[in-house]
C-alpha positions as CSV (number, residue, x, y, z in Angstrom):
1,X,0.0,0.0,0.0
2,X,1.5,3.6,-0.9
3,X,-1.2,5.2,2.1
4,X,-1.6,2.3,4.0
5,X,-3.0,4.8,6.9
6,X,-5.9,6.0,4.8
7,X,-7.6,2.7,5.0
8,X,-8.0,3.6,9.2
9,X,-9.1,7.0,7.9
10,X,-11.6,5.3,5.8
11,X,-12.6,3.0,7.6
12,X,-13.0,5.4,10.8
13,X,-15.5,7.8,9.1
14,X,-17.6,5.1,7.9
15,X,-17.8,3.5,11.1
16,X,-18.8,7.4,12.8
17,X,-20.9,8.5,9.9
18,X,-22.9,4.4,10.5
19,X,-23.6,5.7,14.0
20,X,-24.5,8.8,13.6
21,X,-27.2,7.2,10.9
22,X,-28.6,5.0,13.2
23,X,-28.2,7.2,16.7
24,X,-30.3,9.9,14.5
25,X,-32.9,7.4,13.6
26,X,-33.7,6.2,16.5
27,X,-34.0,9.7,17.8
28,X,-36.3,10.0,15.3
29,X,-38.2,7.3,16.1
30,X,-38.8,8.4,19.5
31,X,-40.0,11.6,18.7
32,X,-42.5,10.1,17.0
33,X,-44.5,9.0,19.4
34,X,-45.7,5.9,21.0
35,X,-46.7,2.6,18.8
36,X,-50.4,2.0,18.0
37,X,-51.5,-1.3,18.7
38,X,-54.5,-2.4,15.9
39,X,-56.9,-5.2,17.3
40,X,-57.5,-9.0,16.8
41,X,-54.4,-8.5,14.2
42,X,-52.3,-11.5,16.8
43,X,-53.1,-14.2,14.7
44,X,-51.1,-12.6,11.2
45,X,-47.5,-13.7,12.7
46,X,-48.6,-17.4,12.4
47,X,-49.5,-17.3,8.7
48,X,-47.0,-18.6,6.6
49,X,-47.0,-16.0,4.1
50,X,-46.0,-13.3,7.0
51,X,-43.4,-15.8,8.1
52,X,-41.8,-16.1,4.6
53,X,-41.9,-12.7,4.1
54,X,-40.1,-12.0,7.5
55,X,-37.6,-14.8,6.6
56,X,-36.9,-12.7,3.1
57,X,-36.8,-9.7,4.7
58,X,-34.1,-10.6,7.7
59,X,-32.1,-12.9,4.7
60,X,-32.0,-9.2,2.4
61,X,-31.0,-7.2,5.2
62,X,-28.5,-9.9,6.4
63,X,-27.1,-9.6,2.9
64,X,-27.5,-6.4,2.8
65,X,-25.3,-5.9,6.0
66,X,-22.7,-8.2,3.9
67,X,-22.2,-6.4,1.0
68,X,-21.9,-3.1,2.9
69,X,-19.4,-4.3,5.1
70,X,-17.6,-5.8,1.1
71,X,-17.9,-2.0,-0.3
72,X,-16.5,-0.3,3.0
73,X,-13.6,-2.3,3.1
74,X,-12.9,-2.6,-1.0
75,X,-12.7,1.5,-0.9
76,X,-10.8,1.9,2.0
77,X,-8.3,-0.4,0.7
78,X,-8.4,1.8,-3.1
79,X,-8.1,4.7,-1.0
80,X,-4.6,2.9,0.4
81,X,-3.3,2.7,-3.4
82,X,-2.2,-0.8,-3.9
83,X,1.2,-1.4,-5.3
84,X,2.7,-4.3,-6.1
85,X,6.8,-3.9,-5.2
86,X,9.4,-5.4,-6.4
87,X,13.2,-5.1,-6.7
88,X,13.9,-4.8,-10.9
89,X,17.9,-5.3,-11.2
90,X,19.3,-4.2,-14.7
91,X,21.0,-6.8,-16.3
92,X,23.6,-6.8,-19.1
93,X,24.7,-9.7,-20.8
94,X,28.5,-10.6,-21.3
95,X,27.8,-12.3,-24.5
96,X,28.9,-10.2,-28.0
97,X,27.9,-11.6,-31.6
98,X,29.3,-10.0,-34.8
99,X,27.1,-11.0,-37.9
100,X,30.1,-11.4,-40.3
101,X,28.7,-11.2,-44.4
102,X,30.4,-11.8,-47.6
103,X,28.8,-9.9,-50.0
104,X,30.3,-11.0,-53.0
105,X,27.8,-11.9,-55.6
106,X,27.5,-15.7,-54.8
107,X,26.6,-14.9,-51.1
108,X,23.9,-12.0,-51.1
109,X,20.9,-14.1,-52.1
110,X,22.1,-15.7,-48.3
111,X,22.6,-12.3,-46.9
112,X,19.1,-11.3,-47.5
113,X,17.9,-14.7,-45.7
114,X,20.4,-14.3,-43.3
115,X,19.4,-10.4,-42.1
116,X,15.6,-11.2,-42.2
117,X,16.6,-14.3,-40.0
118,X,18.4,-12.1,-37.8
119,X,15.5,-9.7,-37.5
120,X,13.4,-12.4,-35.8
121,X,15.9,-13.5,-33.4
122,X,17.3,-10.4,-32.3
123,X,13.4,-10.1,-30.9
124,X,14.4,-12.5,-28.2
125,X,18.1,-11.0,-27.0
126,X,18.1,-9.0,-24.0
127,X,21.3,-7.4,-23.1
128,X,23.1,-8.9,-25.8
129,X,25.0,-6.8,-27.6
130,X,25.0,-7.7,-31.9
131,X,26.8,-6.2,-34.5
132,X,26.7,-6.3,-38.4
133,X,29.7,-6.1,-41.1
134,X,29.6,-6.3,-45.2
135,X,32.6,-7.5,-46.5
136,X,34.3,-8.3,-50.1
137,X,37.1,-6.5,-51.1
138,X,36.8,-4.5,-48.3
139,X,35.1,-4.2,-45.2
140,X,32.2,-1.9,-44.0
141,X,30.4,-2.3,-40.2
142,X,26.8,-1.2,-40.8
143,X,26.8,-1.1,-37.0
144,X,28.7,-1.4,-34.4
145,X,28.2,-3.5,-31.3
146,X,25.1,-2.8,-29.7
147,X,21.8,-3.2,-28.0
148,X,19.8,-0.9,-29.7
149,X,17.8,-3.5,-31.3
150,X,15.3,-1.3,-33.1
151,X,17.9,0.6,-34.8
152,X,19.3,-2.8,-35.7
153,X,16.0,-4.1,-36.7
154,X,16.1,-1.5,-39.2
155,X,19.6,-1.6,-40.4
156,X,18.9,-5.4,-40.9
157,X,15.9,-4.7,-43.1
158,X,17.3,-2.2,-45.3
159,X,20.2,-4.8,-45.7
160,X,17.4,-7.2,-47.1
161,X,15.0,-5.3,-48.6
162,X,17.9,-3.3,-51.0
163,X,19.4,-7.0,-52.2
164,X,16.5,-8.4,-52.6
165,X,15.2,-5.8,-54.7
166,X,18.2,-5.2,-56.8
167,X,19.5,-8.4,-57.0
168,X,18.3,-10.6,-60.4
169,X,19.6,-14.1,-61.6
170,X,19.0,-15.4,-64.9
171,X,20.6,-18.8,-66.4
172,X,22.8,-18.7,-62.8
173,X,24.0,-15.4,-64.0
174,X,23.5,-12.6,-61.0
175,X,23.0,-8.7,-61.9
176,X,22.4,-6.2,-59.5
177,X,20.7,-3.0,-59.6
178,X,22.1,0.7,-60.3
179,X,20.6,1.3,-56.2
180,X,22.2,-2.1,-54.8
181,X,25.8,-1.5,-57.0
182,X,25.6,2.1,-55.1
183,X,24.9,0.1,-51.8
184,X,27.9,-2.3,-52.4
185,X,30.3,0.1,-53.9
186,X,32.7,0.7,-50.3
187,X,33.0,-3.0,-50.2
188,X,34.7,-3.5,-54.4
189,X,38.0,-2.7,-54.9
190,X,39.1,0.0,-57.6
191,X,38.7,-1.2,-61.0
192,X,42.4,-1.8,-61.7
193,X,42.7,-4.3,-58.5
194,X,41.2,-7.9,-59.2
195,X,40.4,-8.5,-55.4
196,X,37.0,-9.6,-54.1
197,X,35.7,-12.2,-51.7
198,X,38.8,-11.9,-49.5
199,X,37.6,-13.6,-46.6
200,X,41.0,-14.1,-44.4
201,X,40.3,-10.1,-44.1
202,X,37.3,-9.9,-43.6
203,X,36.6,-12.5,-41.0
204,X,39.9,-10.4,-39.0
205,X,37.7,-7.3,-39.5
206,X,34.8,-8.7,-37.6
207,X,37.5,-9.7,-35.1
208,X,38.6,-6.4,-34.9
209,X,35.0,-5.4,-34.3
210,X,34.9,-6.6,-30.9
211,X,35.7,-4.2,-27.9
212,X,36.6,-4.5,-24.3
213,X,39.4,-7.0,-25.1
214,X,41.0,-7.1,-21.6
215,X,37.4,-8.2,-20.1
216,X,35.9,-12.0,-19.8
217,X,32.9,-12.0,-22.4
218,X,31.7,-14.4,-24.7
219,X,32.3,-13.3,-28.2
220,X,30.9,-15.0,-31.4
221,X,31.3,-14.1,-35.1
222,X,28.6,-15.7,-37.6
223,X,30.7,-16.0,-40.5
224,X,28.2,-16.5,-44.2
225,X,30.9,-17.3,-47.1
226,X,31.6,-19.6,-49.3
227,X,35.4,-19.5,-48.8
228,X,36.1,-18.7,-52.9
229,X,38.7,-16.1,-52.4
230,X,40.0,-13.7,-55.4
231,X,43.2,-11.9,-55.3
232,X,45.8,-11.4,-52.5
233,X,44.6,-10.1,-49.4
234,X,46.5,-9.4,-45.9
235,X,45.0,-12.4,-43.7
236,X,44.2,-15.8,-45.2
237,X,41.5,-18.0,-43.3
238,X,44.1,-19.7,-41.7
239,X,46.0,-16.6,-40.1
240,X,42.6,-15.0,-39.8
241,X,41.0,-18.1,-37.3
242,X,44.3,-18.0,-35.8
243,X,43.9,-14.6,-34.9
244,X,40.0,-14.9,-34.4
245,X,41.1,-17.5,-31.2
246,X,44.0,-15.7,-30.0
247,X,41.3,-13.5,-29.0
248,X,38.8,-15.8,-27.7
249,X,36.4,-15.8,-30.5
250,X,34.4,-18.4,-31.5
251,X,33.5,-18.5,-35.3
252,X,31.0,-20.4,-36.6
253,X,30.0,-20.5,-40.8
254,X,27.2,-20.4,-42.5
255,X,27.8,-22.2,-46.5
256,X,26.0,-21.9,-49.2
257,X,26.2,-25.5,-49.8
258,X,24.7,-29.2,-49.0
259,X,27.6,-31.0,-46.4
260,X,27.1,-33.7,-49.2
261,X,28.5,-31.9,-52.0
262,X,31.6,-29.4,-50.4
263,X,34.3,-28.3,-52.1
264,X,37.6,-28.0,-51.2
265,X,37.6,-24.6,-50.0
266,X,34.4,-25.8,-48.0
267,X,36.2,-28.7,-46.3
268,X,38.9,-25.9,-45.2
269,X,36.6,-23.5,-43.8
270,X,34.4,-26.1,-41.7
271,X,38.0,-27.3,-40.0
272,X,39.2,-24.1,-39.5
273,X,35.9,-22.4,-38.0
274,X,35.6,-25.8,-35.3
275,X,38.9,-25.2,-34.2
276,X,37.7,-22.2,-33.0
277,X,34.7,-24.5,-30.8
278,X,32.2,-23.3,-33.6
279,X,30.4,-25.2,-36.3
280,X,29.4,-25.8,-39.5
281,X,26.2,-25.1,-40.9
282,X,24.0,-25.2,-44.5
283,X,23.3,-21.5,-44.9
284,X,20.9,-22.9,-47.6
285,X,18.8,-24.9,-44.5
286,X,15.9,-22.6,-43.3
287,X,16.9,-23.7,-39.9
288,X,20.6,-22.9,-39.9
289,X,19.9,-19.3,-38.3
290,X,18.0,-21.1,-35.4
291,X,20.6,-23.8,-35.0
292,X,23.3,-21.1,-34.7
293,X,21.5,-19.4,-31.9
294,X,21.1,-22.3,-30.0
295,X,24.9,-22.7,-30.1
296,X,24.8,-19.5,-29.4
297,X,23.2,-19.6,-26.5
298,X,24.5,-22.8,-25.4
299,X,27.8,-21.0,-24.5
300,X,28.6,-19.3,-20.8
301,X,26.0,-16.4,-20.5
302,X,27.5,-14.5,-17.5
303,X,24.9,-11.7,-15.9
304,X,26.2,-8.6,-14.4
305,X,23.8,-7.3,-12.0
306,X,23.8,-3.9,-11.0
307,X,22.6,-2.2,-8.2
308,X,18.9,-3.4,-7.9
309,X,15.8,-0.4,-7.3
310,X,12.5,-0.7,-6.3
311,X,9.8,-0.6,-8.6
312,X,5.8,0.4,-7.5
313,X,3.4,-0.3,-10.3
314,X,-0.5,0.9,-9.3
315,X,-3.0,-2.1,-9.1
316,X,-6.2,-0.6,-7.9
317,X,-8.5,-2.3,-10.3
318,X,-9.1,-5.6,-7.8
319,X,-10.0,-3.1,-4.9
320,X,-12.4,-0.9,-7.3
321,X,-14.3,-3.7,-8.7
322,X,-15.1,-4.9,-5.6
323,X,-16.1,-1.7,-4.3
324,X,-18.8,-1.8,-7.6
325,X,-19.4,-5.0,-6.9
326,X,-20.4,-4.3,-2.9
327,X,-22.4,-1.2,-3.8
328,X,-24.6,-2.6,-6.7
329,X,-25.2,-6.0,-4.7
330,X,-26.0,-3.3,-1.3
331,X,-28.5,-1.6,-3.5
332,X,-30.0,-4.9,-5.0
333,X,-30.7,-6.4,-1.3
334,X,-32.3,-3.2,-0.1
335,X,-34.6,-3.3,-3.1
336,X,-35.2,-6.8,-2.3
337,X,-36.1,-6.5,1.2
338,X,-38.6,-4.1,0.3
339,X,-40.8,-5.8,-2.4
C-alpha cells in the first residue's frame, strides 16, 4: 500500500458516519410517538406468508449488512493505493555476436535470408549486444556492437530489402541494380585491382569489431561465405582463425552449400571455424539461423547485476471492482427487502 493509513481513515468515518445514521434514527423514532396497537391482528404472525416474508426480509438485510461491510472495506483499501513492489535489477549480458557477411555476388541471395533471420531473433536478445559487417574487397560495419535493437532491426531490413530488390539471376547469371551497385560500392576494390571475396580479411575485420578486449565475455562471429577467395589479401583464413582464437572468439560458418557436395575450400573453412569450438552449418537450410543461436546460446552467459531499485506499479483495479461489486449487490438487497 502507498497510504496504508488512509484505510483507518476510511474506515474510521464510515464507522462514525454508521452511527450517527442510526443514533439519528432512533431519535427519530422516539419523537415520534408511541406505537399503535390495531386489534384481533395477533393471529397474522402465524401465517405462513408473514413468516416467509419476515424470513426474506431478515435474509436481504442480512445480505445487505454483507455487501456493505464488502464496499467499506474494498474502498478503504483503493483509498490505500495498492502497489505491487518489487526489486527490478538491470542486467547486461556478457555475450557479444558479430554477424560477419560476404557480399560477394555468390553470397547476397544468403545475406538477404540471413538479415531477415536475424531480425526475428534479435526479438528474443536481451542485453546482448549484436553487430553487423559487409565485406568483399573491403570491409564496412553497418553497426557497431550494440543493443539498440530497433535501430538494428532496421539496419537489418534495409540490408534485405535493398538486395532483394536489386538483386536478379537469370541462367545462374547474377546482376544487381544501379541502387544495390551504389549500396555495395565501399565493399569492391578500384577497377584496376582484381580483389573480391577476400575472406581471411574480412573475417579479422569482424575480429577487430569486438571491444573491451581485456574483459571475460563471450564473443561469437557468424561468419556466411563460401570460402572462394579472389586476389591477394592481408590475412588468409588460416591466419585469420588463428587470430580470431587468440582472441577468444568463437567463429561459426554459414555455407551456401549441401555438407554432401563441399568443395575444397568448404572442407577448409568447416576445419578451420571448429577449431575455434564453432560449427558448421547449410546457410541454404531454413533452420541454420535457429541452429546457430542455440549454439549461441549454449555457450557461458554470464549476468552482471547492477545495483537493484524498487519498482511500485498501481493495481487498484481488484480493490475498485469490488467496491462496484459491494455497492450494486447493497443496492440490489435493499430493493429486495422491500418488495
Amino acid at each position: 500500500m502507498r497510504f496504508t493509513w488512509l484505510i483507518f481513515v476510511v474506515l474510521g468515518v464510515v464507522l462514525a458516519a454508521t452511527c450517527a445514521g442510526w443514533f439519528l434514527a432512533r431519535r427519530a423514532g422516539q419523537r415520534a410517538g408511541e406505537k399503535g396497537w390495531v386489534a384481533n391482528t395477533g393471529y397474522v404472525r402465524g401465517l405462513p406468508k408473514y413468516q416467509a416474508l419476515v424470513r426474506r426480509t431478515r435474509s436481504s438485510l442480512a445480505m445487505a449488512i454483507v455487501c456493505f461491510l464488502i464496499a467499506v472495506i474494498a474502498a478503504s483499501v483503493s483509498a490505500g493505493a495498492p502497489v505491487d513492489r518489487y526489486v527490478k535489477h538491470e542486467k547486461s549480458s556478457s555475450r557479444d555476436i558479430v554477424i560477419c557477411l560476404d557480399a560477394s555476388g555468390s553470397m547476397l541471395p544468403y545475406d538477404s535470408k540471413i538479415g531477415e533471420s536475424f531480425k526475428k531473433i534479435i526479438s528474443r536478445f536481451e542485453g546482448e549486444r549484436i553487430s553487423l559487417q559487409l565485406w568483399n574487397a573491403y570491409s564496412m560495419t553497418m553497426f557497431p556492437l550494440t543493443d539498440d535493437y530497433e535501430m538494428a532491426d532496421d539496419v537489418l531490413t534495409e540490408m534485405a530489402d535493398t538486395i532483394d530488390g536489386g538483386l536478379s539471376i537469370y541462367g545462374g547469371r547474377i546482376s544487381v541494380t544501379p541502387s544495390l551497385e551504389k549500396y555495395l560500392r565501399p565493399l569492391v576494390a578500384d577497377d584496376d585491382e582484381e580483389k573480391a571475396s577476400l575472406v581471411g580479411d574480412g573475417l579479422a575485420s569482424c575480429v577487430l569489431g569486438f571491444d573491451h578486449t581485456d574483459k571475460e565475455r563471450s564473443r561469437t562471429i557468424l561468419l556466411a561465405t563460401d570460402n572462394e577467395v579472389y586476389g591477394q589479401g592481408i590475412y588468409d583464413l588460416a591466419e585469420a582463425i588463428d587470430f580470431a582464437k587468440s582472441q577468444k572468439v568463437t567463429v561459426s560458418a554459414l555455407y551456401p552449400g549441401s555438407e554432401y557436395a563441399m568443395t575444397s575450400e568448404a572442407y577448409e573453412l568447416r576445419d578451420q571455424v571448429r577449431s575455434t569450438g564453432g560449427d558448421f552449418y547449410d546457410a541454404s537450410s531454413p533452420s541454420a539461423v535457429d541452429e546457430v543461436v542455440k549454439q549461441i546460446e549454449s555457450e557461458q552467459k554470464q549476468d552482471l547485476e547492477k545495483a537493484g531499485k524498487m519498482v511500485e506499479t498501481d493495481r487498484p483495479g481488484a480493490a475498485l471492482g469490488w467496491t462496484i461489486v459491494g455497492v450494486l449487490s447493497l443496492f440490489g438487497m435493499l430493493a429486495l427487502g422491500r418488495l
